[in-house]
N, C-alpha and C positions, 0 to 999 in steps of 0.2 A: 233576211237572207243576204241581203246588200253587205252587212258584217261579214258574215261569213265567209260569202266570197270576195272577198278581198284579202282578207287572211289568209284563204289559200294560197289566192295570187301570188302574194308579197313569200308566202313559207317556198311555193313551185320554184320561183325565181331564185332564193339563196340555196334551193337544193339544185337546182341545174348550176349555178356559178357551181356551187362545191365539186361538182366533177369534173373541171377545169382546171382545175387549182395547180399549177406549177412554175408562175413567176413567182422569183423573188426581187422585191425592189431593192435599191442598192442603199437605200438610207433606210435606218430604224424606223419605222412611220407606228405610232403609236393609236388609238383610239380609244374615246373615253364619252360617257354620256355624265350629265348632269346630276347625278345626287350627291347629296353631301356629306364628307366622310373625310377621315384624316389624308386619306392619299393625295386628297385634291390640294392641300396644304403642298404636300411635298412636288405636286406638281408645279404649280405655281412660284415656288420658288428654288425650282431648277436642281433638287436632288438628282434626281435619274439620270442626268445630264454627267453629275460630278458621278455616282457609283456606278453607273455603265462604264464611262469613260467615253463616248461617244456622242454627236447631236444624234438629235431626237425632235420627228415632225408630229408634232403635238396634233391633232383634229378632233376636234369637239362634233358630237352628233346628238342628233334629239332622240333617240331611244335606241334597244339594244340590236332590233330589226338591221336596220342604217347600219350599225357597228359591222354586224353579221355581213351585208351585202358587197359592206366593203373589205373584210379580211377575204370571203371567197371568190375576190376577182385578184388576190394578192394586192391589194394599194396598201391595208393594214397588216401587222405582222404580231401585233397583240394587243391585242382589245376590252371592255371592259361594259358590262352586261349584265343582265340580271335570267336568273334560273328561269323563267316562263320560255325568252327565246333561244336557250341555250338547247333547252329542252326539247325543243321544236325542231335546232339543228340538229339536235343530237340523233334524234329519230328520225331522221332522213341522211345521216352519216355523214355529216360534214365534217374533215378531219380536225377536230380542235381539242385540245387537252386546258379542263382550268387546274389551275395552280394556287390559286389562291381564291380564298370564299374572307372576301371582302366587308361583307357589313351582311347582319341578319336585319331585313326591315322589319320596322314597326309602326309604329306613327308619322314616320317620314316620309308615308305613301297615305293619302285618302281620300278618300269619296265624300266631295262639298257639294251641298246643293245650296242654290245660289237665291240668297231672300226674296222673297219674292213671287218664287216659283212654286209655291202651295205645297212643296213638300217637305212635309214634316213626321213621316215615317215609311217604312220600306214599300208597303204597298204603295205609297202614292207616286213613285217612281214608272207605274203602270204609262205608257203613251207619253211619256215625259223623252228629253231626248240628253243623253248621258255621253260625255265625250271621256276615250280616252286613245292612248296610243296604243295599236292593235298589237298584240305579240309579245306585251311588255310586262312585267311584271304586276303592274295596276292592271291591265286588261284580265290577268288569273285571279287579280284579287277581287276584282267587281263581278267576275262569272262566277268566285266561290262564295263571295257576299248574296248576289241571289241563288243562286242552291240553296244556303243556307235558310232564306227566307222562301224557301220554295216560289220564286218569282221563274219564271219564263222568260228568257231573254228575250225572245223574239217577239214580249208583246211590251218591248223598253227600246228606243230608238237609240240604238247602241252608233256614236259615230266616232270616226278612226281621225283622231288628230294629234298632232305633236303638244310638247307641252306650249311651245311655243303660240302656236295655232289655236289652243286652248284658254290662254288669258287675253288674245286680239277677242276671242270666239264670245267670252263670257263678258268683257266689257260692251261687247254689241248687244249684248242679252240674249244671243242665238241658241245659248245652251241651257237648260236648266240643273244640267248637275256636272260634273266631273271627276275622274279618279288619277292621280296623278299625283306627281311629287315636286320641288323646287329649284328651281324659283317661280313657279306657277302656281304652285299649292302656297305662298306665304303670300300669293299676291288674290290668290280668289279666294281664299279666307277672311281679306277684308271685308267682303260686302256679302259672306254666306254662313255656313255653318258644317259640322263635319258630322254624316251621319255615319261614319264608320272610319275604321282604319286598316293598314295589315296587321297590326298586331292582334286586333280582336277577331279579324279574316283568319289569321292564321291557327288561331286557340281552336277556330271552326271549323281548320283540319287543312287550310291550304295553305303553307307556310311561304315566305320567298324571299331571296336571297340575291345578293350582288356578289361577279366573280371578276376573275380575271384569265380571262383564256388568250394561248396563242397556238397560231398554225401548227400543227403537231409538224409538218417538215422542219420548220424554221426552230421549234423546240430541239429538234433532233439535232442539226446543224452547230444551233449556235446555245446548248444547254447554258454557260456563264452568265449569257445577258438575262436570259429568264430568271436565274437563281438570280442575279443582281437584282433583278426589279424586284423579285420579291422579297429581296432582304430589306431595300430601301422601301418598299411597302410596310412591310411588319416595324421597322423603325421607326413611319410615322404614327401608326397604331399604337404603340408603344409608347411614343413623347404623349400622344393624347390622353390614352389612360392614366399614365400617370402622373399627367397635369391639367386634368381636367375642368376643374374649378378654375383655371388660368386662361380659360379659355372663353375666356366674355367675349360681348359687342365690341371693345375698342382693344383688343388684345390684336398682337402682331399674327398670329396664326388663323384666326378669322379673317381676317382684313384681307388675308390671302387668297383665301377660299370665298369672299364676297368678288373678290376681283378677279378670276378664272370662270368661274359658275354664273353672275351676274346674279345672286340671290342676295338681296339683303341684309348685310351684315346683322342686324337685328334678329332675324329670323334664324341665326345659326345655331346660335348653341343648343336652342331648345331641336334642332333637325338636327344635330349630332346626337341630340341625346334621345332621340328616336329610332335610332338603331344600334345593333351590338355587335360590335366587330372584333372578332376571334385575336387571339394574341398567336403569336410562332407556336409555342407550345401546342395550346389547340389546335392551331390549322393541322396537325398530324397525329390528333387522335381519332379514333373510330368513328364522333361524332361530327365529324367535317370531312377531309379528305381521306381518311384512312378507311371509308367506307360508307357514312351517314349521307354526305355528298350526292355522291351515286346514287343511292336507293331514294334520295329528297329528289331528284331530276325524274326519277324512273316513275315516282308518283306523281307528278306534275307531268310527265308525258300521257299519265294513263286518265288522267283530269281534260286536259286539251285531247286527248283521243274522244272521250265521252260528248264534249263539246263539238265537238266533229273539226277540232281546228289542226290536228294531224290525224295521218291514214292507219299510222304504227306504231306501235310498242315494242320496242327490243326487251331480250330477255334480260339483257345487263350493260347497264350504262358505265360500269367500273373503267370502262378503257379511256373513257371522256375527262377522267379527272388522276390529278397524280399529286404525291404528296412528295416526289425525291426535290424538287426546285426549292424544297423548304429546308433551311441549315439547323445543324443542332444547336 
């Protein structure tokens, strides 16, 4: 129950900020969590800077919660998150529009249990104690991976840690499993094994997704910088696909994303190629934002409603997400 509520805690709290919401700060303030992905390329090397035409206060967070709590006190003005806590704010009405559906995960999120720890299949996770970050996209994929195995969370010592807090946690040997992504997941894969991931989470019906949301006022305001970001989004998605193979350990656009993320340049390529990130095109057909979006949140709100980690289910999440900031 200790899980549980805390989740609440953490969701009460970005739904009360959310009713507050009417500073704008005077600088661009940006927020972004750690997966890895072409954007984080263009991060790092000061794109958004050049196609805004503006500075831009970079803040890095340990999961999409953090992101959440800080666009609804106005500090951030566009954020970057994954569908579990999007979904969460979305069903408590927090005003935020995504615009772009950033990376489909796959592999690039998973459930390691740590050698050692006697578990060597789903049941034996029973009284074991399992870390992830609560609200996060790993947190929907370890409550769909036990559904899936008809496990009972509450008789699995579910505990709420960053990733960060996750590889202090497991070099101490405090944890016996974790579900999580990197640079935590390339670093507790040394000394464990993976008994799952999202992409086979998702086959088993719970899919999820990284986005990019901003304040719907500050959308409304200032529509160019949104459409700007995500042009110079899709431009890095873009360089990546179609130079993929170019994008080893010692290549320049790794070395980028090792050095913004703090993940192991070793560890990249094969975490870029664990997940699938839509092109411009995509982002505006029915299976992303023109629709699929929507109803992929609305299902992940009615999943965390079951789980008892929100109270509600809206009829329709379509207002959450918009495809006009995407160019032809």
């Amino acid at each position: 129950m200790k899980t549980l509520n805390l989740a609440k805690s953490l969701l009460a709290a970005v739904g009360i900020a959310a009713l507050s919401i009417n500073a704008q700060a005077a600088e661009l303030t940006i927020g972004y969590i750690n997966g890895i992905d072409p954007i984080k390329r263009a991060i790092a090397d000061g794109e958004y800077e050049k196609g805004i035409g503006e500075k831009i206060d970079w803040r890095k967070f340990d999961a999409g919660p953090a992101v959440l709590a800080a666009m609804a006190s106005g500090d951030v003005q566009i954020g970057n998150l994954g569908s579990s806590p999007l979904a969460a704010a979305a069903s408590r009405n927090m005003p935020l529009v995504a615009f772009i559906v950033s990376a489909q995960i796959r592999s690039s999120e998973a459930l390691v249990v740590r050698n050692g720890s006697g578990i060597t299949k789903p049941e034996d996770l029973i009284g074991k104690t399992v870390a992830v970050p609560f609200v996060s996209t790993s947190h929907y994929s370890l409550l769909g991976a036990l559904k899936h195995w008809n496990l009972d969370p509450r008789k699995v010592n579910i505990v709420n840690l960053t990733p960060a807090q996750i590889t202090a946690a497991w070099s101490r040997g405090d944890i016996d499993a974790a579900f999580t992504w990197s640079p935590a997941l390339g670093e507790i894969r040394k000394t464990g094994k993976i008994l799952t991931d999202a992409s086979e989470v998702s086959n088993w019906g719970a899919p999820t997704f990284e986005v990019w949301v901003a304040r719907k006022d500050f959308a409304e305001k200032n529509p160019k910088v949104v459409a700007d970001f995500a042009r110079v989004s899709l431009a890095a998605i873009a360089d990546y696909s179609a130079h993929k193979k170019d994008w080893t350990v010692a290549s320049e656009p790794v070395k980028s994303i090792a050095r913004l993320t703090g993940a192991n340049a070793a560890d990249i390529p094969e975490l870029l190629d664990g997940s699938y990130f839509p092109s411009a095109a995509e982002q505006k057909t029915s299976q992303f934002l023109a629709g699929g979006t929507a109803l992929e949140i609305g299902k992940t709100a009615e999943f965390l409603k079951e789980q008892g980690k929100v109270e509600k289910v809206l009829p329709d999440y379509s207002a959450f997400v918009s495809d006009r900031f995407i160019g032809e």
